[in-house]
N, C-alpha and C positions, 0 to 999 in steps of 0.2 A: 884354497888351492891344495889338491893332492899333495902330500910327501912322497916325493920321488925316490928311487933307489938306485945305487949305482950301477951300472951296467955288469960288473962284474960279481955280484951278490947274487946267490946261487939260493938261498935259504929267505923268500918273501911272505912276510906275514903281511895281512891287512884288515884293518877293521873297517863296517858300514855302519854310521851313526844314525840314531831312528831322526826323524824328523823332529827340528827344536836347537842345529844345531849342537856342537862339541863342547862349547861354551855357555850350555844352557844351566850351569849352577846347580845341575842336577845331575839324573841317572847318564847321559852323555858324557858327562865332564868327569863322573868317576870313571867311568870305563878307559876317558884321553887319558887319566893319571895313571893307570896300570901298562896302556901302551907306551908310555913315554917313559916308567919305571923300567922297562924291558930295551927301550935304544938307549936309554942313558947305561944299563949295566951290561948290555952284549955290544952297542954300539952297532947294532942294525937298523937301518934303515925302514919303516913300514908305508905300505898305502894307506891310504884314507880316503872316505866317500863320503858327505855329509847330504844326506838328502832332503828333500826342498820338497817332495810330493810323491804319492805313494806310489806314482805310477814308475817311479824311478827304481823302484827294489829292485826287481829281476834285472835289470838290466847293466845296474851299479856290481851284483853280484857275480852276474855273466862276463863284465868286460874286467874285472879284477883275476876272475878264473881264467881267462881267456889270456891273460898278459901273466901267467905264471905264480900267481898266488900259493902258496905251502899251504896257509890257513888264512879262513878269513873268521873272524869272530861279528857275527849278526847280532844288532842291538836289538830287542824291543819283539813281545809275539805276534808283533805285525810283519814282521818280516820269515813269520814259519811257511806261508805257500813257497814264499821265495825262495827260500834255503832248500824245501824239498825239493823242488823243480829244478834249480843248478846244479844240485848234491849230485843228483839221477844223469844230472848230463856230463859231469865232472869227478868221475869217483878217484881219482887219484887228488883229489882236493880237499882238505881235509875244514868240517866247517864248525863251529862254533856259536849254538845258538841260544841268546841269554834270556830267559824270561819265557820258550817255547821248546814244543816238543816235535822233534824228527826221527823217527824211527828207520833211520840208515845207516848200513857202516861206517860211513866217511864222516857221520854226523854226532858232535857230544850236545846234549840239549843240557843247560844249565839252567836248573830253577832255584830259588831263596825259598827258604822259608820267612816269607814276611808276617807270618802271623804270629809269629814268636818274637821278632824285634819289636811288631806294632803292639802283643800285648806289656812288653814293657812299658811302652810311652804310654798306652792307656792307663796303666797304675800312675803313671806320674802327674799324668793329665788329672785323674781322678785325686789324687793326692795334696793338689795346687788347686783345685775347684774350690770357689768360696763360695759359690751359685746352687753347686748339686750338677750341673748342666754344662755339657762336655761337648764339641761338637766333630764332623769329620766332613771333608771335601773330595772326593774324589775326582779324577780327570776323565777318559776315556771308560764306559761303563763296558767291565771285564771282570772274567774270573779272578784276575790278580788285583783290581783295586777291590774285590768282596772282601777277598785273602785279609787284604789291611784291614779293612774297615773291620771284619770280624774280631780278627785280632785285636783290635784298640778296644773292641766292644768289651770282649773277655776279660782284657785286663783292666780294665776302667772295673766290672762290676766285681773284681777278683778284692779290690780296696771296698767299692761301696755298692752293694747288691741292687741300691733303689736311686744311684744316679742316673739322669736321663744322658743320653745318648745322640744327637740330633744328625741325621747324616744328608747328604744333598750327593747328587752325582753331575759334574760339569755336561755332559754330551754323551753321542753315540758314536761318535766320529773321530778321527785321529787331531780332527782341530780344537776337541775337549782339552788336548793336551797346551796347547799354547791361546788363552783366552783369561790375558789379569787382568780386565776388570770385568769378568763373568766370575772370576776368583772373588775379587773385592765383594761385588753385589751378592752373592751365597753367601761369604761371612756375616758382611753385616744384615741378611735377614736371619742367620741365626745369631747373632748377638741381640737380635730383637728377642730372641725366646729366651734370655738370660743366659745364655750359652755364655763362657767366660776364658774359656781354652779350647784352639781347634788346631787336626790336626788333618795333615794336607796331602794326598799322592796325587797330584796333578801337573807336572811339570811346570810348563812358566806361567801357569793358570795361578799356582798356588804362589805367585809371588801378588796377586792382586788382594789374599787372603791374608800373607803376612801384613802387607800395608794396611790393611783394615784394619789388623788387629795390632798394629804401634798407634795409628793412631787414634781409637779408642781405649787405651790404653788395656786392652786383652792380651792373653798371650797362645803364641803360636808353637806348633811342633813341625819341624822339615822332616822331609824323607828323600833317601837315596843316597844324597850328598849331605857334607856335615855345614849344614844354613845357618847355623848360631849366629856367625858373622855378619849377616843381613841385616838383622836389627837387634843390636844387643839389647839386651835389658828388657824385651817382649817374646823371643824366641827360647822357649822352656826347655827344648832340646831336636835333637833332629833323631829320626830311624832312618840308623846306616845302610844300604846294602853294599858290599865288598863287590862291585861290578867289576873297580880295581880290581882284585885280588883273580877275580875271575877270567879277565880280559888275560893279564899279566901269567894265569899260568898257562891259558891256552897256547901263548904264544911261545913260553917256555919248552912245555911239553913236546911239542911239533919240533922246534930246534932241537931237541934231547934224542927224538924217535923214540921218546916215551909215549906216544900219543894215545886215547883211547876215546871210544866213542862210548856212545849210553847215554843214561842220564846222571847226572849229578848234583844233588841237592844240600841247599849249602844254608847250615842255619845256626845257631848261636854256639853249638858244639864244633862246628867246622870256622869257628869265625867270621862268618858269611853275613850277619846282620848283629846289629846291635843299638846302642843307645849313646850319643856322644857328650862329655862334658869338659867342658874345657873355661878359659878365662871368660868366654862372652855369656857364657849363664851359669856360672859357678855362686852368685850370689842371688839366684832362682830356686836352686838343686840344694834343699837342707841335707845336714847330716841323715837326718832319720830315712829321711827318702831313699839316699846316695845308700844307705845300708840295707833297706829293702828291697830297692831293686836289685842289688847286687846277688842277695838272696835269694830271689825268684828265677834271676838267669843260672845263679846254682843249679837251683830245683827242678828246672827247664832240661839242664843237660843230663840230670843226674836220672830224670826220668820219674823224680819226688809230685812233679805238676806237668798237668798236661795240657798243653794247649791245641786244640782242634783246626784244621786248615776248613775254609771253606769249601762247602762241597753241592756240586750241583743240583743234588738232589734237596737242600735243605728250599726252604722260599726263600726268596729274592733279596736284598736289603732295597734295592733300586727298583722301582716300574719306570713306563714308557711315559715319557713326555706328550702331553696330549694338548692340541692346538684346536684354539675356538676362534671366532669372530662373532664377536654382535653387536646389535646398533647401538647407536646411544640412547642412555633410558631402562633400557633392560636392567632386571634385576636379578633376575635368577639363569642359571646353570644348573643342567643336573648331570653331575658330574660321576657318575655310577656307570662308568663303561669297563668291558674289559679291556684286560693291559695285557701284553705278555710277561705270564710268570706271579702276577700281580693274583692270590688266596680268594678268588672270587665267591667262595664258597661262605666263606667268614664275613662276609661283607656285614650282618648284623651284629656281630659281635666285636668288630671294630671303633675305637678312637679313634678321631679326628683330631686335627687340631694343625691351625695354618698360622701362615708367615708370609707377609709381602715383603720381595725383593728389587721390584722395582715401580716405576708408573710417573705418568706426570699427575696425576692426585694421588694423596696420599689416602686413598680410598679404603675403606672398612669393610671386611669380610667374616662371614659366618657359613661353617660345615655344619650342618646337621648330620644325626648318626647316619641315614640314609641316603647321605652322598650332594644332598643340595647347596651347592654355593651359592650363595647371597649375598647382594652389594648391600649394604645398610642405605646406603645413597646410591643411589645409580649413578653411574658415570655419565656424564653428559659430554665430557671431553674428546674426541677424539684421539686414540694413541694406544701405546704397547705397553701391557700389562704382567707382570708374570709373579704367579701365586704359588707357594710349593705347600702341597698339603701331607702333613707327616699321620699316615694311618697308624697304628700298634695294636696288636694284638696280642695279649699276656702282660703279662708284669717281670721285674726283674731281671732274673737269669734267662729266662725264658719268652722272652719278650721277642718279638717278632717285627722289624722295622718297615715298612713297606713307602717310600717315598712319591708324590705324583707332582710331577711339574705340569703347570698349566699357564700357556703361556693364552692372553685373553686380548686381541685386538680390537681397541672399538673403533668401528668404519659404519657408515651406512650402508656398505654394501653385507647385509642381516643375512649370513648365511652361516652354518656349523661346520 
């Protein structure tokens, strides 16, 4: 239900929460806790709109501006068409858009730097690895889940130059973001590759990830919101983002007439992201770590290290998910198509190397360098298959992660 406001409150702020729900234990629920920081200390009243489907943005946006809105604060860069398209129809409306970019006067675009919280946790991850092999989940495949993922990469090899890194992307779609146990099934095929700590920006996806990894007894990193409390004793730490702090001053400013539009980027100098430790993994987090990291977020601000955001020009960490069918019996796929984004140039100077995450057999598979998948036993079973094959090219620092989902149905109906 909406929060309503008095009729006589002259000054309305409102937020639009992305899809997943306000109470999603994640990037929603930090953003409720900055708006409810702001009625508990002014004692104003806010709206709210918690959307269900994407087709809902412009219109949740529109009928908020429409009913007198001051500011409304947009969650999530799925809702950037939207914000620009009401901004333009609404310019006395002042808007707030977190995770995307508007170039309007009415409009502040708030970005994190998440690749500077996430390369903390990557040190930490790397730090607590007894494997060598570190893993990462992401939700919705975007420039901002590269952001993380890069980041963890960084700081993983920032401890150990030749730890493996293993990364998996949920979807292409906003329903990447709410899918645990597509969460669960990507951990546990990379706990099959010895992977021993993962860490997760996928909303309620990545609660199917922590469960994996309690009970396997691995441990997990949260992001956005502080997750420790999920599963003590398996959750090594969470990367903060202050969507709080963000929501909380949009809404400040507007009431102030301090308002201003641009962008605003908010990162471990601004206390905008960080790394949480408190009583639920305090007996995870050693001294020595607790004093390094601390060190590096120093060196972070002070401009002593640098951490790189991801940038669109670099290759991809993710390719495109590629869908087969074939009969039963078959044994080979040749799995050398292009993908978008996917270094097709390199293709002979590429590692393989795969991981089954699901199937009703528990079926054996071989990449050769040249792209052919091989069932060791052909499936004879009818059913839905799904294979992630992790390419690399380079070593180290300098390693190049290129992922291929292949999802493999066996049907008689023998077609690609």
């Amino acid at each position: 239900m909406p929060v309503s406001p008095s009729p006589a409150q002259d000054f309305l702020p409102a937020i639009v929460y992305d899809i997943g729900g306000k109470f999603d234990q994640s990037f929603n629920q930090m953003a409720y806790r900055g708006a409810e920081r702001f009625r508990k200390e002014t004692r104003i009243i806010y709206r709210e709109f918690q959307l269900t489907s994407p087709q809902q943005r412009i219109a949740a946006l529109r009928s908020l501006a429409q009913k007198g809105a001051t500011v409304v604060v947009a969650l999530g860069f799925a809702q950037t068409d939207a914000v620009r398209t009401i901004a333009r129809s609404f310019p006395n409306t002042s808007f707030a858009l977190i995770d995307g970019t508007v170039n309007l006067p009415n409009v502040r675009s708030v970005l994190f730097k998440e690749h500077e919280g996430s390369f903390l946790v990557g040190m930490a991850a790397a730090m607590a690895s007894k494997t060598g092999a570190i893993g990462f989940i992401g939700g919705m495949d975007s420039q901002l889940v590269r952001n993380f993922a890069d980041g963890y990469q960084q700081g993983a090899h920032y401890i150990d130059p030749d730890i493996k890194v293993y990364q998996s992307i949920t979807g292409t779609t906003p329903d990447a973001w709410n899918a645990p146990s597509r969460g669960g099934a990507l951990a546990r095929g990379q706990f099959q590759s010895s992977v021993d700590v993962i860490f997760t920006e996928a909303g309620k996806t990545a609660h199917g990830a922590y469960r994996a990894a309690a009970r396997s007894g691995r441990l997990a990193i949260g992001s956005d919101y502080n997750q420790n409390y999920m599963h003590p004793g398996t959750m090594l730490t969470s990367m903060v983002r202050r969507l709080d702090l963000a929501t909380y001053q949009a809404f400040m400013d507007a009431k102030n007439r301090v308002w201003s539009s641009g962008v605003q980027r908010l990162g471990l100098a601004e206390n905008g992201v960080g790394w949480s430790l408190d009583q639920h993994n305090r007996d995870l987090i050693s001294a020595e770590m607790e004093t390094r990291l601390e060190q590096a977020r120093q060196d972070i601000i002070a401009g002593a290290l640098t951490v790189r955001s991801y940038s669109s020009s670099r290759p991809p960490i993710f390719a495109n998910t590629l869908q087969y069918t074939i009969a039963p019996g078959r044994r080979h796929i040749d799995i050398v198509r292009p993908s978008r984004g996917a270094n097709n140039n390199n293709r002979n100077k590429t590692r393989w190397a795969f991981s089954i995450v699901g199937g009703k057999d528990r079926a054996r598979f071989t990449v050769a360098p040249g792209g052919l998948l091989s069932f060791h036993t052909a499936p004879k079973t009818e059913g839905a298959y799904v294979v992630l094959v992790d390419a690399t090219s380079g070593s180290g620092r300098t390693a190049i992660a290129i992922q291929h989902e292949f999802h493999i149905t066996v049907s008689n109906d023998n077609h690609e």
